[in-house]
C-alpha positions, -999 to 999 in steps of 0.1 A, spaced: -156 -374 114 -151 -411 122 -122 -416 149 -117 -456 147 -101 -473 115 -131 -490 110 -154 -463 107 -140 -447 88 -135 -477 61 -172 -478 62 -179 -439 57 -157 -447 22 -175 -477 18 -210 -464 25 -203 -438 -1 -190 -458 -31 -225 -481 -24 -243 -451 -24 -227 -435 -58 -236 -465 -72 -270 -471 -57 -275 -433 -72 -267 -441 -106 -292 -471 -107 -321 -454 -91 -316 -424 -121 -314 -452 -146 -346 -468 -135 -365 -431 -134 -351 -424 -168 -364 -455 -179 -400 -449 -162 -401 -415 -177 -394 -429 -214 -420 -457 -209 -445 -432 -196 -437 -411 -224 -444 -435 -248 -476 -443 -237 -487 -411 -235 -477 -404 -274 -505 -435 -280 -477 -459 -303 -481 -494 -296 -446 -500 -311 -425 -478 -297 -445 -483 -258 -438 -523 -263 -401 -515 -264 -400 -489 -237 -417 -511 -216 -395 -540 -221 -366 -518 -214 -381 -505 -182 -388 -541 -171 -351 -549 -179 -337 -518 -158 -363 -530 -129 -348 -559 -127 -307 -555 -126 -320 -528 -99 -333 -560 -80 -305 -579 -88 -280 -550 -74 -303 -545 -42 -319 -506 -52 -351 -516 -57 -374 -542 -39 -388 -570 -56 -425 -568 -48 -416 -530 -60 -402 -539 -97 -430 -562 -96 -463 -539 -90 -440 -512 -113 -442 -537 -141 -471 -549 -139 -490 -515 -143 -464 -508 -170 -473 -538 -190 -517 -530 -183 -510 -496 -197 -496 -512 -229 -521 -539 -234 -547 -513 -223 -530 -491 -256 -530 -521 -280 -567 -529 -272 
């Protein structure tokens, strides 16, 4: 346990970030698993709208700091050649 004042504002600090870091990191793989998912079951349809979604949840994660961008990026991309790939 932290001694200084400081410290330990940061240990409660660290932990509220890290709830919250926690609960946009299962959104994101919740979204991931419903795009894959959706893929998998072969409709156009319903994959077009998962992926969107998972694009959407990608990038508030950027935005909030969870996720790299060069990661949401390569994650979309592959998202979006799986559904073109399905459509073809």
């Amino acid at each position: 346990m932290p001694n200084i004042k400081s410290a330990k504002k940061r240990m409660r600090s660290s932990e509220g970030r890290r709830i919250g870091n926690l609960a946009v990191k299962t959104r994101v793989r919740s979204a991931r698993r419903k795009a894959r998912e959706a893929l998998e079951a072969g409709v156009a349809e319903t994959a077009g709208v998962a992926v969107r979604e998972y694009s959407s949840v990608l990038d508030k994660a950027v935005k909030r700091g969870v996720v790299t961008k060069n990661t949401a990026i390569r994650r979309k991309k592959r998202a979006t050649e799986a559904l073109r790939k399905l459509e073809a």
